[in-house]
C-alpha positions in Angstrom: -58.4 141.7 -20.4 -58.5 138.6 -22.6 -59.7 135.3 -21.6 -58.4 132.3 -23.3 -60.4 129.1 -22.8 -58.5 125.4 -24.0 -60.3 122.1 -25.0 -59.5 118.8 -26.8 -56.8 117.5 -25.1 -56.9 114.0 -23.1 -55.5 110.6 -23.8 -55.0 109.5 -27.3 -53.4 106.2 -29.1 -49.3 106.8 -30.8 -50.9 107.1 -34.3 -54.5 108.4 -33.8 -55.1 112.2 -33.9 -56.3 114.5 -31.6 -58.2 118.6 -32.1 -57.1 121.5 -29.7 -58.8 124.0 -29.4 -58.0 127.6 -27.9 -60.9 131.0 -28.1 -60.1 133.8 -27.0 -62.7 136.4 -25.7 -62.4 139.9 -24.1 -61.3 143.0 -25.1 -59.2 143.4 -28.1 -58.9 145.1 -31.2 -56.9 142.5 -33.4 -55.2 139.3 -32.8 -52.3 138.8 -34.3 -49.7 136.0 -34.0 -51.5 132.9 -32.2 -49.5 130.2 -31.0 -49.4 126.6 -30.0 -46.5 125.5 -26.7 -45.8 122.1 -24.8 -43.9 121.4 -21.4 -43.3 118.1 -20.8 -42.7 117.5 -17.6 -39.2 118.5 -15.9 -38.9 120.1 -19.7 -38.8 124.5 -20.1 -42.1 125.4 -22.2 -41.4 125.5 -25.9 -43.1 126.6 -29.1 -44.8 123.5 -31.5 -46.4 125.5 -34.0 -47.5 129.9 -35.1 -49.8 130.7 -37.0 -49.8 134.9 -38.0 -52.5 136.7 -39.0 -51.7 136.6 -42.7 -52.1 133.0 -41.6 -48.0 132.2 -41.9 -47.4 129.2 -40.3 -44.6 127.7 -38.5 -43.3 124.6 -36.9 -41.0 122.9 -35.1 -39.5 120.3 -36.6 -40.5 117.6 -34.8 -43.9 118.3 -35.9 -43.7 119.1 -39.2 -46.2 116.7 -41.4 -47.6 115.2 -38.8 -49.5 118.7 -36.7 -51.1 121.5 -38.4 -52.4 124.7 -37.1 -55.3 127.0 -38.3 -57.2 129.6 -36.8 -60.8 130.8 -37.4 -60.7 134.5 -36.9 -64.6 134.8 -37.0 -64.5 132.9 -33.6 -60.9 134.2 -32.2 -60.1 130.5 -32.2 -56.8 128.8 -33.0 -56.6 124.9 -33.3 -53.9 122.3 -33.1 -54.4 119.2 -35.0 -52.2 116.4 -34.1 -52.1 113.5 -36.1 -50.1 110.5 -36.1 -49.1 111.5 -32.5 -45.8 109.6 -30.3 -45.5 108.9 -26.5 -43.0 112.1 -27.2 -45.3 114.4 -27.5 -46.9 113.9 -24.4 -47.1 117.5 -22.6 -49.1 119.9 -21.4 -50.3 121.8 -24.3 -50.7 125.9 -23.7 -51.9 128.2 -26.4 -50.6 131.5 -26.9 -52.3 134.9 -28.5 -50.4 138.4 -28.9 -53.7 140.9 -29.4 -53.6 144.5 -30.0 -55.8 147.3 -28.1 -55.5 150.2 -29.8 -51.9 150.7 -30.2 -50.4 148.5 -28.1 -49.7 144.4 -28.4 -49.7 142.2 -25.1 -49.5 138.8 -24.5 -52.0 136.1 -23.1 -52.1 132.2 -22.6 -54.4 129.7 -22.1 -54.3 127.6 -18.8 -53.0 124.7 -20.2 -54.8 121.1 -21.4 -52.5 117.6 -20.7 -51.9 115.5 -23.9 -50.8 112.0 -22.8 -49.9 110.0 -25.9 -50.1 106.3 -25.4 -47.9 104.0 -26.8 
């Protein structure tokens, strides 16, 4: 089992900048594709930004310049940093790891942290 702790989020200024964090801890042999996803509210869940672990990263494009993601594989942690924020990106923020033990991949995520952006 995998345990997937969030932090960072809260209320932040449109045009400030904000840190998520996600670790991950447990049992696991590799973790592979980590993830960032937002549901705003009355909204489906969606994907904001992937990061692999050849450290590939991806965005939606809505995001693009203004979030980055990186992860720090000594401490099984994948970050969000949002800068330059807009009342649109308010959501609940969830992270998402795909981890490998042994042979096969399963899926975890986080519990979910609120970003309220301020306008």
């Amino acid at each position: 089992q995998v345990q997937l702790v969030e932090s960072g989020g809260g209320l932040v200024q449109a045009g400030g900048s904000l840190r998520l964090s996600c670790a991950a801890s447990g049992r696991m042999s590799k973790i592979n594709t980590m993830g960032w996803y937002r549901q705003a509210p009355g909204g489906r869940r969606a994907l904001v930004a992937l990061i692999t672990s050849g450290d590939i990263t991806h965005y939606v494009d809505s995001v693009k310049g203004r979030f980055t993601i990186s992860r720090d594989n000594a401490k099984n942690t994948v970050y969000l940093q949002m800068n330059s924020p807009k009342p649109e990106d308010t959501a609940v923020y969830y992270c998402n790891v795909e981890v490998s033990v042994i042979l096969t991949k399963y899926d975890y995520w986080g519990q979910g942290t609120q970003v309220t952006v301020s306008s």
